[in-house]
C-alpha positions as CSV (number, residue, x, y, z in Angstrom):
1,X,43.9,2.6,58.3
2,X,44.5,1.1,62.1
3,X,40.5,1.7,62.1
4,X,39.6,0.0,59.3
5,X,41.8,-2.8,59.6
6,X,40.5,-3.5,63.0
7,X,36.7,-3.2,62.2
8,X,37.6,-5.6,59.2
9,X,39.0,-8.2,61.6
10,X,36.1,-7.8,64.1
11,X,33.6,-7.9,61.4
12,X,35.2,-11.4,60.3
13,X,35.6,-12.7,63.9
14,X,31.7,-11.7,64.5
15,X,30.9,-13.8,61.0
16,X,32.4,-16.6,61.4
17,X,31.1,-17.1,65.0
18,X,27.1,-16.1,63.8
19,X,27.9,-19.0,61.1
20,X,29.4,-21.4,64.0
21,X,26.4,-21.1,65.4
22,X,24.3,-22.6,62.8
23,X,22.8,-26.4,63.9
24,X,23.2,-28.4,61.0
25,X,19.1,-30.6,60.2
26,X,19.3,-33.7,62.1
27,X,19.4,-36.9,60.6
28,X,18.0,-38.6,64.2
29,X,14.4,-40.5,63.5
30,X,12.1,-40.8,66.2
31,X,11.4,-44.6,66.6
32,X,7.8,-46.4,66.4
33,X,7.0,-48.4,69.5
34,X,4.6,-51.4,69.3
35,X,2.6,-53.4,71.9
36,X,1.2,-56.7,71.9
37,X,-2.2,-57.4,71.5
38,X,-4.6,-60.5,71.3
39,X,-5.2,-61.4,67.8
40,X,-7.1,-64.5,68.0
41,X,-11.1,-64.8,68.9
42,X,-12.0,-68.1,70.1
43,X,-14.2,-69.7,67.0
44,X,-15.3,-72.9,68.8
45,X,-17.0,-70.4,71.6
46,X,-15.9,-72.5,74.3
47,X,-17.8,-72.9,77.0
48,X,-17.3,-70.9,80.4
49,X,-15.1,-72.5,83.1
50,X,-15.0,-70.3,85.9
51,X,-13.6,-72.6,88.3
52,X,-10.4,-72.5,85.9
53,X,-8.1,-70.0,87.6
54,X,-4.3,-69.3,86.5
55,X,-1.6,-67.2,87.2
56,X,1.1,-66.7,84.1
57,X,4.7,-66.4,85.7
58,X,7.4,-64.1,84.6
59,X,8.2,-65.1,81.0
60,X,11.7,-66.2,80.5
61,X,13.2,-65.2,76.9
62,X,16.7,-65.7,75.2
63,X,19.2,-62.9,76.0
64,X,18.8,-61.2,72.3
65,X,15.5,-60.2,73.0
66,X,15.4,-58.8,76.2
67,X,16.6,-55.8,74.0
68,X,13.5,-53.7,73.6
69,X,14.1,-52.8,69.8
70,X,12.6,-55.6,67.5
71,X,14.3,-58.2,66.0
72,X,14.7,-59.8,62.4
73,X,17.1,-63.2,62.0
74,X,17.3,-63.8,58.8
75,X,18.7,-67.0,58.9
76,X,20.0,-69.2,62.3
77,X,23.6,-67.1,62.4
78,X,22.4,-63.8,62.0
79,X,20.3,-61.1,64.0
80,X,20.0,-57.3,63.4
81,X,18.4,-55.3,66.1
82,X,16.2,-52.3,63.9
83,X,17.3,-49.2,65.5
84,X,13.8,-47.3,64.6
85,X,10.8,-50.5,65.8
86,X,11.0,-50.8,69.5
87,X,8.7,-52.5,71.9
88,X,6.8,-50.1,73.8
89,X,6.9,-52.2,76.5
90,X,9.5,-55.2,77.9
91,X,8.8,-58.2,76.0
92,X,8.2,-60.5,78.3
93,X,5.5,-58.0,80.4
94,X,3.7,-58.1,77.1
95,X,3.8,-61.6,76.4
96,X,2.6,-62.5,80.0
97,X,-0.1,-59.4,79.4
98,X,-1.4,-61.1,76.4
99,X,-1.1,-64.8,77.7
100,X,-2.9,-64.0,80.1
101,X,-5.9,-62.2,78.1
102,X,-5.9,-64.8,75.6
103,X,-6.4,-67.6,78.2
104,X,-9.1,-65.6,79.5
105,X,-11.4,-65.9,76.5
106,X,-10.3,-69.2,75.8
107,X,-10.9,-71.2,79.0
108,X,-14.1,-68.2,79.8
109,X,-12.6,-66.7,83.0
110,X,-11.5,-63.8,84.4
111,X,-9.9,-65.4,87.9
112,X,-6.5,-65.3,86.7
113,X,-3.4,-62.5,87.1
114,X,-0.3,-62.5,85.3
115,X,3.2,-61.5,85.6
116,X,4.5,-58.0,87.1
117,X,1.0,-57.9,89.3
118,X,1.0,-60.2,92.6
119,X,-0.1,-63.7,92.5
120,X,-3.7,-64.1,94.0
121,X,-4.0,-66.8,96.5
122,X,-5.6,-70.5,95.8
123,X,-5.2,-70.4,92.0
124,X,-5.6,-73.6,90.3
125,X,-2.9,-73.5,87.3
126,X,0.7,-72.1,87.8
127,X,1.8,-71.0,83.9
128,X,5.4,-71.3,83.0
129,X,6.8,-69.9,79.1
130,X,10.0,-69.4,77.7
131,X,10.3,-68.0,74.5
132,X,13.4,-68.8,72.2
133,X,12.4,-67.3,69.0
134,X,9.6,-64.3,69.0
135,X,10.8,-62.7,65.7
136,X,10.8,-62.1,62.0
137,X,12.4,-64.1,59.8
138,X,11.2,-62.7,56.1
139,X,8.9,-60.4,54.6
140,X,6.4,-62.7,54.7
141,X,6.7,-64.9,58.2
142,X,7.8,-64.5,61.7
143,X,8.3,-67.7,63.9
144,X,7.9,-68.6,67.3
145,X,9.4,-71.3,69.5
146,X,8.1,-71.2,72.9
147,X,8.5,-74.1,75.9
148,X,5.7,-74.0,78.2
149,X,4.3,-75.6,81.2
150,X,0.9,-75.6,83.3
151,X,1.5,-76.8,86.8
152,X,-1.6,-78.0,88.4
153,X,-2.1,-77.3,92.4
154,X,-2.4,-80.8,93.2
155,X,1.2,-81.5,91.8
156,X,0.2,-82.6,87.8
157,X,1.5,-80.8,85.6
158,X,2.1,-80.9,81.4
159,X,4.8,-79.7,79.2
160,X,5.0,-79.4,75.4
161,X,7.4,-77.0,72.7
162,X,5.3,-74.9,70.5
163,X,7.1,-74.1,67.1
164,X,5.3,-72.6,64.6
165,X,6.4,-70.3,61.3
166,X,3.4,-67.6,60.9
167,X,2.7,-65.5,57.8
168,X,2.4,-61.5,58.2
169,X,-0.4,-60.5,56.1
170,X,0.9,-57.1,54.7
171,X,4.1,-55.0,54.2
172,X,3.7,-52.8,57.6
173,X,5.5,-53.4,61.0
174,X,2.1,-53.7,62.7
175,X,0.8,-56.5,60.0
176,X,4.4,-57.9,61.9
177,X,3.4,-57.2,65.6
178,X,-0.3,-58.4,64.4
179,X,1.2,-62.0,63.3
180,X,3.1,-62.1,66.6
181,X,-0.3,-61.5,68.0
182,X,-1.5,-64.5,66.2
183,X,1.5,-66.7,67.2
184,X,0.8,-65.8,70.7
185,X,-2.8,-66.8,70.1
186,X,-2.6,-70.1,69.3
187,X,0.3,-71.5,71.4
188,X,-2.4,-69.8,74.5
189,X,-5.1,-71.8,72.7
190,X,-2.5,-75.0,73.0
191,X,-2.1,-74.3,77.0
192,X,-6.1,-73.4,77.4
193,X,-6.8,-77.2,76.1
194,X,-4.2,-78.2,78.3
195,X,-5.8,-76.5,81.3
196,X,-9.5,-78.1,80.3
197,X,-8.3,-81.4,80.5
198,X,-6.7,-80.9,84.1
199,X,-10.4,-79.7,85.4
């Protein structure tokens, strides 16, 4: 009975620790990550200046969206931070990435380096940007407000705010990151007209 008893209470012990053992499914998702790309082609196939050069300084953003997941305000008071869309790279490397690349084709050249890589020497345009609102703020639009300015090398310089609502054409995150594309398009196009009337 001794026997029994203790092969009982060993067969038990052995049970309950295979069924410890047992990893519950988890409910972690794997997030998406997104990158920036240049969304707009220059219609008006402006002619080549490639005596413009420019270097696009370190974008400065607003503390919420240094964060690298993506943003939605839904109104002024409120943001949420979505736990599964993230930036595949910081935000403001991107925006000085694409900047930069938009510029490019709109003033037609390719003397120009942008924020992390080293300044090149004797560039004519210094580019400042600092971006306030870079989000979503619907289903159907995201918004952008942006202060930038192009410092000349001879000491001009010009200034403007660019704020703009833009629609997202579709129900997908990347129709999103696409019209954030587009925002970042046109206020480039805004600062490339800027930079043909310095030259």
């Amino acid at each position: 009975m001794k026997l029994s008893t203790i092969l009982l209470f060993l067969l038990t012990c052995s049970g309950l620790f295979l069924i410890s053992c047992i990893i519950p499914d988890s409910n972690h998702r794997i997030p998406n990550f997104y990158l920036l790309n240049s969304a707009g082609k220059d219609g008006n196939k402006t002619q080549a200046f490639p005596e413009i050069s420019f270097y696009v300084n370190e974008v400065r953003l607003a503390q919420y969206l240094q964060d690298n997941r993506m943003v939605e305000r839904p109104n002024d008071e409120v943001i949420e931070f979505r736990e599964n869309e993230r930036w595949g790279e910081p935000l403001e490397v991107g925006i000085s990435r694409v900047v930069g690349q938009n510029l490019s084709t709109i003033v037609g050249t390719l003397n120009y380096g942008v924020f992390p890589h080293r300044k090149k020497f004797d560039l004519n345009h210094e580019i400042e940007l600092t971006v306030d609102r870079f989000e979503k703020i619907s289903n159907h639009s995201i918004q952008i407000k942006a202060f930038w300015e192009i410092k000349h090398k001879d000491g001009r310089s010009e200034r403007n705010v660019f704020e703009r609502n833009f629609k997202i054409n579709g129900q997908g995150n990347r129709d999103e990151v696409r019209a954030l594309g587009e925002a970042l398009f046109a206020i480039s196009k805004e600062m490339g007209e800027a930079i043909i009337h310095f030259d």
